[in-house]
DODREN-837189 format. One line per 5 residues: number of its first residue (from 1); their letters; for each residue y, x, z of C-alpha. Coordinates in steps of 0.1 Angstrom, whole numbers. Layout:
<nodes>
NUM> a> Y,X,Z ~ ...
</nodes>
This chain:
<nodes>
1> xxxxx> 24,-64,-152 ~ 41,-38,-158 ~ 49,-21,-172 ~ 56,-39,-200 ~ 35,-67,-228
6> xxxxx> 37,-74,-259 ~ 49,-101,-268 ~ 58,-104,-233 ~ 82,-75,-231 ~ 81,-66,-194
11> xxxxx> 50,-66,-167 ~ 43,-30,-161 ~ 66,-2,-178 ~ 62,-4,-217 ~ 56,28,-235
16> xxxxx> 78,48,-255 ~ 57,61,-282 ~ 22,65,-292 ~ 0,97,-289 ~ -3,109,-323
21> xxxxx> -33,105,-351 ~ -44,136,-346 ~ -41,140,-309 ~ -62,106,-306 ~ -87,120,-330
26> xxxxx> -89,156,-308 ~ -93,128,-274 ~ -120,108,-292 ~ -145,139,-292 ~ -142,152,-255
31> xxxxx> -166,144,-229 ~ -188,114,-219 ~ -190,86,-194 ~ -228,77,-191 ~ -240,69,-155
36> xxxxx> -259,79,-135 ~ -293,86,-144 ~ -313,46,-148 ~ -281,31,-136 ~ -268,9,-159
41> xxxxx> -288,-4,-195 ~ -279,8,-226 ~ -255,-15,-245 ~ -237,-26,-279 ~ -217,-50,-294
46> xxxxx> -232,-76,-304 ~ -261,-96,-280 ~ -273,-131,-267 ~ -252,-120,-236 ~ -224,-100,-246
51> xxxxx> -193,-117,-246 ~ -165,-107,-271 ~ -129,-106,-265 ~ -99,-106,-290 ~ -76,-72,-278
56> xxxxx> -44,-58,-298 ~ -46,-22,-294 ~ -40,-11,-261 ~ -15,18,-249 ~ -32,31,-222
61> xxxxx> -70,22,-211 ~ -68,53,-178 ~ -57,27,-149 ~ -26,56,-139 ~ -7,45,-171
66> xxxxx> -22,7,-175 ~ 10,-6,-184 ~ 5,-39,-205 ~ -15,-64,-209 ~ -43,-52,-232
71> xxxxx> -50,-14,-213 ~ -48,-36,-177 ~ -74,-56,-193 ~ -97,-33,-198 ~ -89,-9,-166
76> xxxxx> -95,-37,-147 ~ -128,-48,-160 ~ -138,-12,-148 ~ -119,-1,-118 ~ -121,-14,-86
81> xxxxx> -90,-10,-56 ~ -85,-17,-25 ~ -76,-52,-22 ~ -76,-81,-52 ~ -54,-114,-53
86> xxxxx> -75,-144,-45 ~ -57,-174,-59 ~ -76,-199,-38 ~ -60,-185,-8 ~ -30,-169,-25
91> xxxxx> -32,-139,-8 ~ -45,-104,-10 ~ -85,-103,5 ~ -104,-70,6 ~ -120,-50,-29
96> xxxxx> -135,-13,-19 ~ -116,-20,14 ~ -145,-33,40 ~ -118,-56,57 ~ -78,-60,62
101> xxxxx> -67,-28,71 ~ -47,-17,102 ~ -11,-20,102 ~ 8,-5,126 ~ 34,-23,150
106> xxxxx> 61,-5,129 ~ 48,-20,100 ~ 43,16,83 ~ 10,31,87 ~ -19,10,70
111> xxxxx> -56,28,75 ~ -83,12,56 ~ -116,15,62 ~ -137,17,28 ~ -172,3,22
116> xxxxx> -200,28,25 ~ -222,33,-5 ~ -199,28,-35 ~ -204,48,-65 ~ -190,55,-99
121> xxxxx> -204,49,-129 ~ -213,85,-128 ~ -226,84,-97 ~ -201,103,-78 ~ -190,84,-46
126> xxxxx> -162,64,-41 ~ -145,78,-11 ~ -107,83,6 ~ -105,115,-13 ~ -110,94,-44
131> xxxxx> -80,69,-35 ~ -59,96,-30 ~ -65,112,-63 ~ -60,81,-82 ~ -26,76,-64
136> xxxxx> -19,108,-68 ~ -24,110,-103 ~ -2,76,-111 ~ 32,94,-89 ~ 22,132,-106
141> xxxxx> 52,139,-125 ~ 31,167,-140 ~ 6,146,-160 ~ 6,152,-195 ~ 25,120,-202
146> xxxxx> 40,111,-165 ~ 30,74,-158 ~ 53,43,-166 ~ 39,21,-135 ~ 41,54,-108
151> xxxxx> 77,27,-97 ~ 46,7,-79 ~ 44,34,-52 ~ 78,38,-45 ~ 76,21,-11
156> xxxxx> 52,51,1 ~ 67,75,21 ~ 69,109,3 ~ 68,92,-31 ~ 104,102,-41
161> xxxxx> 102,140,-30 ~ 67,142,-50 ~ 72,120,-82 ~ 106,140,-86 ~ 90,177,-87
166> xxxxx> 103,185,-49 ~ 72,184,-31 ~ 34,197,-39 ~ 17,167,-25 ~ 25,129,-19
171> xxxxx> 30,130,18 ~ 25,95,21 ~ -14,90,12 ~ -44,112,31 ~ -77,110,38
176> xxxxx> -84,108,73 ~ -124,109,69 ~ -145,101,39 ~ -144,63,45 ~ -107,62,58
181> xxxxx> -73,58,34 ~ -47,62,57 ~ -11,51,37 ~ 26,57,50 ~ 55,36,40
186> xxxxx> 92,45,40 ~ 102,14,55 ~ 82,-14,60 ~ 74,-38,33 ~ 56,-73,39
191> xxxxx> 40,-79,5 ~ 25,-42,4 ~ -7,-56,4 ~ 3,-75,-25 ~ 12,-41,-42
196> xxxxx> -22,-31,-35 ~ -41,-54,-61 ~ -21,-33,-88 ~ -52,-26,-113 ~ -38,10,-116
201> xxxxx> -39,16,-76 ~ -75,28,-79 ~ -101,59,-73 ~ -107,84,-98 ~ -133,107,-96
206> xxxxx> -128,144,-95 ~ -136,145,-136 ~ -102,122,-143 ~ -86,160,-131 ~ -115,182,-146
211> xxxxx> -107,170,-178 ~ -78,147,-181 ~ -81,140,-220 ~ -119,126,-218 ~ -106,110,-191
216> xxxxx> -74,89,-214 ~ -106,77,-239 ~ -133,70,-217 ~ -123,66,-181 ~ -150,67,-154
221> xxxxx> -146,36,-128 ~ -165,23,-101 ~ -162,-18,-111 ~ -181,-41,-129 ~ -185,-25,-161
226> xxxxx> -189,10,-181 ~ -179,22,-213 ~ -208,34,-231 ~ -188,55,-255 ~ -154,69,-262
231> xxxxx> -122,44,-270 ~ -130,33,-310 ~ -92,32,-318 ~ -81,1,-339 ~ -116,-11,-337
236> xxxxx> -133,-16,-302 ~ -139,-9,-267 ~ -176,-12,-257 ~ -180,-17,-217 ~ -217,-25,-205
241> xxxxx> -226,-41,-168 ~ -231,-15,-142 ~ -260,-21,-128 ~ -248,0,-94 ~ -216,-20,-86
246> xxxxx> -209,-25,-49 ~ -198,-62,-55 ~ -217,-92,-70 ~ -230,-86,-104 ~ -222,-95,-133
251> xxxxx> -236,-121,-154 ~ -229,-108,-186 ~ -243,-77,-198 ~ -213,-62,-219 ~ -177,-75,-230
256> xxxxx> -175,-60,-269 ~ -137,-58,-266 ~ -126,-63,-304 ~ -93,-48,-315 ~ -77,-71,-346
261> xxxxx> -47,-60,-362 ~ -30,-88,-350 ~ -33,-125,-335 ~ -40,-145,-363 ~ -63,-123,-375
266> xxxxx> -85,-128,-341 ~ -83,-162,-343 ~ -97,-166,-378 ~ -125,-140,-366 ~ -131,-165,-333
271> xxxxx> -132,-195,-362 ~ -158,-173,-379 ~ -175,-173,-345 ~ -173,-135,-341 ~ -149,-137,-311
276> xxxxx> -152,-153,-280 ~ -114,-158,-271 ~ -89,-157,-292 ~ -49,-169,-290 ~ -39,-199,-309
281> xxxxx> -15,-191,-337 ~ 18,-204,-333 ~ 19,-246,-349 ~ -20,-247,-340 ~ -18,-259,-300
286> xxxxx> -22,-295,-309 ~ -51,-295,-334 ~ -67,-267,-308 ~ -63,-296,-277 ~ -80,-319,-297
291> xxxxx> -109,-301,-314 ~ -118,-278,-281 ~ -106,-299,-255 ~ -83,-284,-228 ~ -92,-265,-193
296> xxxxx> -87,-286,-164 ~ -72,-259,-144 ~ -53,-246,-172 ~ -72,-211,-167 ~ -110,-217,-168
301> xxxxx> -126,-223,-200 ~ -159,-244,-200 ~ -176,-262,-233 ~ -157,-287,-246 ~ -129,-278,-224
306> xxxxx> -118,-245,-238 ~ -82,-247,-249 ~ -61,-223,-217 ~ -27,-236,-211 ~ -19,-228,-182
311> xxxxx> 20,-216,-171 ~ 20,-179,-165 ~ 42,-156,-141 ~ 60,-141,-170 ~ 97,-152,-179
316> xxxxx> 113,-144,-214 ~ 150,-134,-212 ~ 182,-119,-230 ~ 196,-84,-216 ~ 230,-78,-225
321> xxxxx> 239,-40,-225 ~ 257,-30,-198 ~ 276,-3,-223 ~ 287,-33,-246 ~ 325,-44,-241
326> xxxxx> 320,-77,-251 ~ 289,-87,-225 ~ 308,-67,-200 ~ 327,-99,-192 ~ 308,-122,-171
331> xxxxx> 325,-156,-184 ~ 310,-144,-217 ~ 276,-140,-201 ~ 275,-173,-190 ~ 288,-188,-220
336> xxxxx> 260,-174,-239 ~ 234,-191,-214 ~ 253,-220,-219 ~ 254,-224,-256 ~ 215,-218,-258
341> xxxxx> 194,-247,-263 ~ 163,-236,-246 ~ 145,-274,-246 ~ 149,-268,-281 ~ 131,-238,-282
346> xxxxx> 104,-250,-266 ~ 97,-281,-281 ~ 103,-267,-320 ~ 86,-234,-315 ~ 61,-237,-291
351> xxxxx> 49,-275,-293 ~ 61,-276,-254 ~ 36,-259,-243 ~ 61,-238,-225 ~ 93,-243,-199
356> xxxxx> 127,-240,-205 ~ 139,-213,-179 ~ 156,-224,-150 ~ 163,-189,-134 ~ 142,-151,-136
361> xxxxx> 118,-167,-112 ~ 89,-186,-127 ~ 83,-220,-115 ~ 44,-207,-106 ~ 57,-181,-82
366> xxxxx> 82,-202,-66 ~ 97,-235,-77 ~ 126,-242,-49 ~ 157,-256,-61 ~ 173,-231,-49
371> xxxxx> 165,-203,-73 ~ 179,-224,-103 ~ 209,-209,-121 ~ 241,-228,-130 ~ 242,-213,-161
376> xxxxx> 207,-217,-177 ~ 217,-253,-185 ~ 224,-262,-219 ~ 260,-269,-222 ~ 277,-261,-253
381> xxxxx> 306,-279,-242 ~ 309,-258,-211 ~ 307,-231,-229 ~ 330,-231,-251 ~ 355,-244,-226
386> xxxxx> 346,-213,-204 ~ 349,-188,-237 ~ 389,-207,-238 ~ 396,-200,-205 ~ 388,-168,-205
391> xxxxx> 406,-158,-240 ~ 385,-161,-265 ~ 401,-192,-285 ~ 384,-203,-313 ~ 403,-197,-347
396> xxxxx> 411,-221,-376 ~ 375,-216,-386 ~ 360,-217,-353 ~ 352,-184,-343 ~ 366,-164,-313
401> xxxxx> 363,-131,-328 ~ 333,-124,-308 ~ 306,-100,-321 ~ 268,-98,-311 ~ 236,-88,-322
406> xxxxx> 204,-96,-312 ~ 181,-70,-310 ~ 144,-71,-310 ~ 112,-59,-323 ~ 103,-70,-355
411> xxxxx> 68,-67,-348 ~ 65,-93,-321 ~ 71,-129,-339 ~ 100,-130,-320 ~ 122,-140,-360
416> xxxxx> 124,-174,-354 ~ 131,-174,-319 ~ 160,-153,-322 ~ 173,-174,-357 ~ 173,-207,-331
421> xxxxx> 196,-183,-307 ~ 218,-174,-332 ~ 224,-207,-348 ~ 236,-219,-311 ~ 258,-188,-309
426> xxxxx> 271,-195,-337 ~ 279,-230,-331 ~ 302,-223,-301 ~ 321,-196,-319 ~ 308,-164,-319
431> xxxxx> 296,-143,-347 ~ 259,-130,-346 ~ 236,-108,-363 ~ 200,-96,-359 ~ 188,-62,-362
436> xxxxx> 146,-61,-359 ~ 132,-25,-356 ~ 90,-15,-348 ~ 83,-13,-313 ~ 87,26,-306
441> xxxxx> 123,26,-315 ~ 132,-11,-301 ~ 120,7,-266 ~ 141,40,-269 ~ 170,19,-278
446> xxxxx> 166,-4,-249 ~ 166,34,-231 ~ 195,47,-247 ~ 216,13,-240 ~ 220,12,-281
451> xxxxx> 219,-21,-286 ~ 237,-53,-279 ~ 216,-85,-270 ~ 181,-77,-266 ~ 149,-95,-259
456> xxxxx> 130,-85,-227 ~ 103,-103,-205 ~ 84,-96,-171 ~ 49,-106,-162 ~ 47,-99,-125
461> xxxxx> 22,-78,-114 ~ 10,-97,-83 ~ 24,-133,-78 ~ 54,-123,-52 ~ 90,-131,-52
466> xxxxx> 100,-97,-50 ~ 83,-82,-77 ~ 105,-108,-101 ~ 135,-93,-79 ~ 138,-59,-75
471> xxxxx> 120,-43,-104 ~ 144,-59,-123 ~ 176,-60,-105 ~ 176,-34,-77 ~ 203,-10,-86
476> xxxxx> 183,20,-106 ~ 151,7,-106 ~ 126,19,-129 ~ 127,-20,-152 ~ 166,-26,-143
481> xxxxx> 175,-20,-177 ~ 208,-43,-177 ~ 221,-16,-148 ~ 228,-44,-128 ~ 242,-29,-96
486> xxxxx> 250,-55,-67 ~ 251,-39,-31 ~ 252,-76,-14 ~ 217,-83,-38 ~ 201,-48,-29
491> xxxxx> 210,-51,6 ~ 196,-89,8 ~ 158,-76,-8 ~ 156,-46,17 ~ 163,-72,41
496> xxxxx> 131,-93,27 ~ 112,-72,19 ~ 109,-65,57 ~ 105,-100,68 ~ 73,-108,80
501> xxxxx> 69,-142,82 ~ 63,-152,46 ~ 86,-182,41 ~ 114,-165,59 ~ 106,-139,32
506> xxxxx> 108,-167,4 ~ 138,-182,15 ~ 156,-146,17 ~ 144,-139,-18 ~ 159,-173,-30
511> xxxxx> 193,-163,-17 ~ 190,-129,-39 ~ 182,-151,-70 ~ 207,-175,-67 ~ 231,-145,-62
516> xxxxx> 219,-125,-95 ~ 224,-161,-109 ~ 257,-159,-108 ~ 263,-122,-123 ~ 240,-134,-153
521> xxxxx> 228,-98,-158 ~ 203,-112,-182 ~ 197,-146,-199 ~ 164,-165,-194 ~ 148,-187,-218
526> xxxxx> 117,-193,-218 ~ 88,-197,-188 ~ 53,-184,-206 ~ 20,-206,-211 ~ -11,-193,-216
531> xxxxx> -17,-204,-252 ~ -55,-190,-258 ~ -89,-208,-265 ~ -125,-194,-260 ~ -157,-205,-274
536> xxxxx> -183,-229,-267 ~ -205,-206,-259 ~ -188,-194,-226 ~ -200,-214,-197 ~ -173,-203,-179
541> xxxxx> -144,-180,-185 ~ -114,-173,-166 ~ -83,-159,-179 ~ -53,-161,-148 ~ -18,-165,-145
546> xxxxx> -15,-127,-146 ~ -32,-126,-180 ~ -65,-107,-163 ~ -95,-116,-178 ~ -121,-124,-156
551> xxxxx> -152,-107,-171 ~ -166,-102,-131 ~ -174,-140,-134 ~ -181,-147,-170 ~ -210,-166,-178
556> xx> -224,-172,-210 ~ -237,-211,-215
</nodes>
């Protein structure tokens, strides 16, 4: 997911720094990515079939630390895995794998058979060995900077042992032959398949070990596209169409990935007609619907209908820390979730072109009933009622002698969001300040539990029930950064996560949310939209409910 975005905070693992200015400059001379010999044309960033695409800077671009949304972008415009979600079917369908793999009647051992003949862009061949490395590499504790999405393998059997220094080699993953991937699991897991479209569960040829830091600036794939040159920090990310891909070509012959300094910035370039996709700038959705029109599916952009605003499966919450007195009290959870006016939010901030949050789950992963929490309804009333009850009166001057702070980046547009927040806090008694910090340090505070009432968010990384579940709320997982702890909830998503049958596995998972729902270990608020717009000259352009871009299938008009 992952992850974590920005401003989404959550998908894959956010980071908790940056490499230095001088390390970067060190990375930015190493070693080359050219293919093979004739393999792929020579290309630049500009061209009648080159599209270009607006891209903060990323964190990561090497697929083992892809962790938000702008380094997944571009790791999976270049890598290839085993499986990739098709949303016509909803399910997982075969990538480098040749077919569905093998499972066996214990539901543990999966052997894929790989296609023959696939290379990457340096012309090495994409083989078991090379799956093995690239899985390797994302649970190696021993990479230079460890990766913040190796919590995707945990289901493999050996993962533990290996990604906690105890064991030389992840156990779980071999290479029976050169065409066979052969993967173990602890215990059985249902939607493993699902965990296999992860854009960081890919090959890496023997040079991502050879020389690890060429390897962070220009990886070396085996998908679509190629960089023809190292990472341009704060300024671009060439990738050209490889002309030796095992799949169906490409149409376009490069994506010129252009990094802007931040969102509005893009979208004045894209007015200028110098990007190709853009996001709209907060206030703009409505005069963007009617001058560009607005993608029927909500995902696809075509001329004249080139406005994306579609819902996404990313939820914006509240954490409260676990090490804060006050949040400690469940009644004051709920009042919080109570007081906040998220229809509001919506409708004032974002034009309604999102949804008010009914639970963690978003509505386009599952929409049953059932997940909805008592608690996400606006109810001042309620709240403050509940907040009596549980002795907090409200004084002479109406507050209860309840201090919070909202914490958040201040580098995210998250200001006004978090003034609407505070003037509904404030209007059922408590008292409330903010306290914005850059990125880096929000992130290490979040760590060190030294803060209050933070912002957080989650994009899932494949559309499944259980990746909105236990990331999130499985006691000590990797994203479970409320330290929720509920041996009924982690008991009930071991349970599903070994159910077969898929809506037996939904309904399990629904029981789980309704349970966290009660707990309130964090406060939703808001369901995402896609709020982006492409250009006229993109015949067709799709941008899912993941946030990948779809350069595979980009066509220019």
């Amino acid at each position: 997911m992952a992850k974590f975005t920005e401003p989404v905070v959550g998908r894959r693992q956010f980071v908790g720094g940056a490499l230095a200015t001088s390390a970067l400059a060190a990375l930015s001379g190493c070693g080359g990515n050219k293919p093979a010999e004739g393999s792929a044309p020579a290309g630049g960033g500009t061209g009648d079939n080159i599209m270009s695409f607006y891209l903060s800077e990323p964190a990561y671009i090497d697929p083992y630390n892809a962790q938000e949304n702008q380094g997944t972008a571009v790791a999976r415009a270049m890598f290839d895995g085993l499986m990739t979600w098709d949303w016509d079917t909803n399910s997982a369908v075969p990538m480098c794998a040749a077919e569905m793999p093998e499972i066996s009647e214990d539901g543990l051992v999966y052997t894929f058979k790989l296609k023959e003949g696939m290379k990457f862009h340096n012309g090495d061949p994409v083989d078991a060995e090379s799956f093995v490395r690239g899985w390797t590499r994302v649970a190696d504790p021993k990479m230079a900077t460890p990766s913040d999405i190796c919590y995707h393998l945990a289901p493999v059997a050996g993962y533990a042992e290996f990604n906690a220094g105890e064991a030389d080699e992840f156990a779980g993953i071999k290479a029976i032959d050169e065409l066979t991937f052969e993967v173990t699991l602890g215990a059985p897991m249902a939607d493993f398949l699902a965990v296999c479209c992860h854009p960081g569960l890919v090959p890496v040829p023997q040079a991502a070990l050879d020389d690890p830091k060429s390897f962070l600036e220009q990886p070396i794939g085996n998908g679509p596209f190629y960089m023809d040159e190292p990472w341009k920090h704060n300024q671009y990310i060439n990738l050209v169409k490889f002309d030796e891909y095992h799949g169906e070509p490409a149409k376009l012959d490069g994506v010129y990935m252009s990094i802007q300094k931040d969102p509005d910035t893009a979208y004045n370039e894209f007015k200028a007609g110098t990007i190709d996709f853009a996001q709209i700038p907060t206030g703009q959705i409505e005069a963007n619907k009617k001058t560009y029109g607005v993608a029927e599916d909500g995902y696809t952009s075509t001329p004249g209908k080139q406005c994306l605003l579609g819902v996404e499966l990313s939820v914006y919450f509240m954490i409260p820390c676990s090490q804060d007195p006050v949040l400690q009290d469940v009644n004051v959870r709920r009042a919080l979730s109570l007081a906040i006016n998220r229809q509001n939010i919506v409708d004032t901030l974002y034009e309604g072109s999102r949804q008010p949050a009914t639970s963690i789950m978003p509505t386009a992963i599952d929409d049953d009933p059932e997940n909805t929490w008592e608690y996400c309804a606006y109810d001042p009333e309620r709240a403050a009622q509940i907040l009596d009850e549980a002795g907090y009166p409200a004084g002479a001057d109406g507050k209860r002698g309840l201090e919070i702070t909202l914490n958040y980046n201040g580098d995210g547009g998250h200001e006004d969001l978090m003034s609407t927040i505070q003037l509904d806090l404030e209007a059922v008694g408590f008292t409330v300040k903010q306290d914005a910090v850059e990125w880096a340090t929000y992130l290490e505070n979040l760590s060190a539990d030294t803060f209050s009432f933070g912002r957080l968010g989650w994009t899932a990384d494949y559309p499944t029930m259980d990746n909105m579940l236990y990331p999130n709320f499985f006691t000590g997982a990797e994203n479970n950064y409320a330290k929720y702890s509920n041996p009924e909830a982690d008991e009930l998503m071991l349970q599903a996560r070994q159910t077969e049958d898929e809506e037996e596995r939904k309904a399990a998972c629904r029981k789980v949310c309704a349970l966290i729902g009660e707990d309130m270990p964090v406060v939703p608020i808001m369901f995402y939209a896609h709020n982006y717009v492409a250009s006229e000259r993109m015949a067709s352009f799709n941008y899912d409910a993941q946030t990948i871009p779809h350069f595979e299938t980009a066509e220019l008009a």
